[in-house]
N, C-alpha and C positions, 0 to 999 in steps of 0.2 A: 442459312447464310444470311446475313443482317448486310443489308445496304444502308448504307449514308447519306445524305442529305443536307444541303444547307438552306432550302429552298422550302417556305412554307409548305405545308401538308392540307390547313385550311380547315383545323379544327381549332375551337375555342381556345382551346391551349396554344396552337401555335400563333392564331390569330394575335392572344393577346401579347405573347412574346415578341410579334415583329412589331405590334402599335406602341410599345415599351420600347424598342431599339433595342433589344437587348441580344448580345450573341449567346448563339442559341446554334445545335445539330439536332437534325432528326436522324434517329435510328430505323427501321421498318424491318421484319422479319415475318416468316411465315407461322405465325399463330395455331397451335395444335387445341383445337377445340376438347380435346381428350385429358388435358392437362390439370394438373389439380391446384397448380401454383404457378402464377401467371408472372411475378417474381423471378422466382428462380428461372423461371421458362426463358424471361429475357434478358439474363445475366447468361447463361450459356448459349442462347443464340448470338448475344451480343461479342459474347470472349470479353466478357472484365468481370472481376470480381464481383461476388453479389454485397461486399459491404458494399461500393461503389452507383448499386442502384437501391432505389428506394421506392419503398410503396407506400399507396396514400389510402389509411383508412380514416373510415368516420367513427364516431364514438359520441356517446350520451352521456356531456359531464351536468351533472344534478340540471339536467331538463335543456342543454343546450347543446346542440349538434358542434362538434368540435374535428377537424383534422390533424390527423396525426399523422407523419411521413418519417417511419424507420427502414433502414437498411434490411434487403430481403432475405439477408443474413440471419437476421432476431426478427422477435416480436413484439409486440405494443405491452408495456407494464401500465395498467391504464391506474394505477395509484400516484403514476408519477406523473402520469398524463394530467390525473385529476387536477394535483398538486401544482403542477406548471399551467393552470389556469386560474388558482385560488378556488378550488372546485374540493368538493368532499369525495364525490363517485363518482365512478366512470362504467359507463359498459357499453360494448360494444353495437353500435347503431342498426337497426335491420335495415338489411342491401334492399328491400326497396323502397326506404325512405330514402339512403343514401342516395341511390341510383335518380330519383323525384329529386332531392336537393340539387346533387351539384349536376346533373345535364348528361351525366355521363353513366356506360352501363359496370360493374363491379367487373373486376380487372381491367377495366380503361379508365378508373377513375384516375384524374389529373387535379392536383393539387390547385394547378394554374386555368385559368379560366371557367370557373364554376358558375352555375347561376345565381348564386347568391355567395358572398363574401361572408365568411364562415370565422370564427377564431381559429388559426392554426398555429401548429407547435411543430418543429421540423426537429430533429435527434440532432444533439449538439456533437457525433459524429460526421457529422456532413461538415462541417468544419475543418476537419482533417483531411480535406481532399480539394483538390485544382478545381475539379467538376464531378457533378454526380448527374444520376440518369431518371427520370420519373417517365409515370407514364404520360402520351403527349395528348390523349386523350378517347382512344380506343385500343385492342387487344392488339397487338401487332406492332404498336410505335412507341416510340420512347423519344424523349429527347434529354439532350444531355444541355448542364450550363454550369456555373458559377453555383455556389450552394449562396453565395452572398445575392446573386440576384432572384433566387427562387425563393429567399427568406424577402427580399425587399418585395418584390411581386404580390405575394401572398400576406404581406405584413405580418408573418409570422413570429416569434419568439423561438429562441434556439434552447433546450433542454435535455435533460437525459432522459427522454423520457424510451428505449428501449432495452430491453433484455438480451442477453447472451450473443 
C-alpha cells in the first residue's frame, strides 16, 4: 500500500525540489528487496499506470555519462538516446559507476538531485501527461510532478528516445 506525502522525505531529490519551489508529492511503499524491476514494482504499489512513472538510467554516450528517464512501460533505445545528444554510441553505464556518479544506489536512482549535473534526455512521452512519477531518490519512494518541471530541474531535453 503506497502512502502519500506532500512533506519533504529529506533526500537529495526531495531536498532539491522544495529549494526549487516547485510542487512536488512523495509517494513511499514497502519495497520487496526480492524484486527484479523496481519500476514496475512502484507503478502497482503506486496504482497508476507504468507509462505514468519513469525510470532514470545512466548510459555511456561516446565517453560521457548521460541520463535517460523512460516510462517503466519500455526500455531505453540507446541509438536514439545517442542521437538526442549529437552522440554516435551509447551503451548502457555499469551501476557502480552510476551508483559513484549520481549519490544514489541502482533502483533509487533520481534523475533530480544527483551529485553531479549530468546531460539528461527525458522521453518526449512524459509530455502526454499532467505529472509523472521518478524515483525520489531511494527504493521505496517516488515522487510525482509536472514532466515540465522535472525537464526544467534537470535541464534536460525531451526526445524519443524509448521503445515499445
Amino acid at each position: 500500500m503506497a502512502k502519500k506525502s506532500r512533506k519533504s522525505v529529506g533526500t537529495p531529490a526531495t531536498v532539491a525540489l522544495t529549494a526549487a519551489g516547485v510542487a512536488f508529492t512523495t509517494h513511499s511503499y514497502d519495497h520487496d528487496p526480492a524484486t527484479a524491476s523496481y519500476g514496475e514494482e512502484a507503478a502497482e504499489a503506486l496504482g497508476v499506470a507504468p507509462e505514468q512513472v519513469f525510470k532514470t538510467l545512466l548510459a555511456d554516450v561516446d565517453g560521457t555519462l548521460t541520463v535517460a528517464v523512460v516510462p517503466v512501460s519500455g526500455s531505453l533505445d540507446l541509438k536514439a538516446l545517442a542521437a538526442a545528444v549529437g552522440g554516435k554510441r551509447a551503451a548502457m553505464a555499469d551501476p557502480a559507476v552510476a551508483e559513484r556518479t549520481t549519490g544514489y544506489v541502482v533502483g533509487g536512482i533520481s534523475p533530480l538531485g544527483q551529485r553531479k549535473r549530468l546531460p539528461t534526455v527525458v522521453d518526449a512521452s512524459a509530455e502526454d501527461r499532467p505529472t509523472v512519477c521518478v524515483s525520489a531518490g531511494r527504493r521505496g519512494l517516488e515522487v510525482e510532478l509536472s514532466p515540465q518541471d522535472l525537464v526544467a530541474l534537470t535541464g534536460a531535453r525531451l526526445a524519443p528516445i524509448a521503445r515499445g
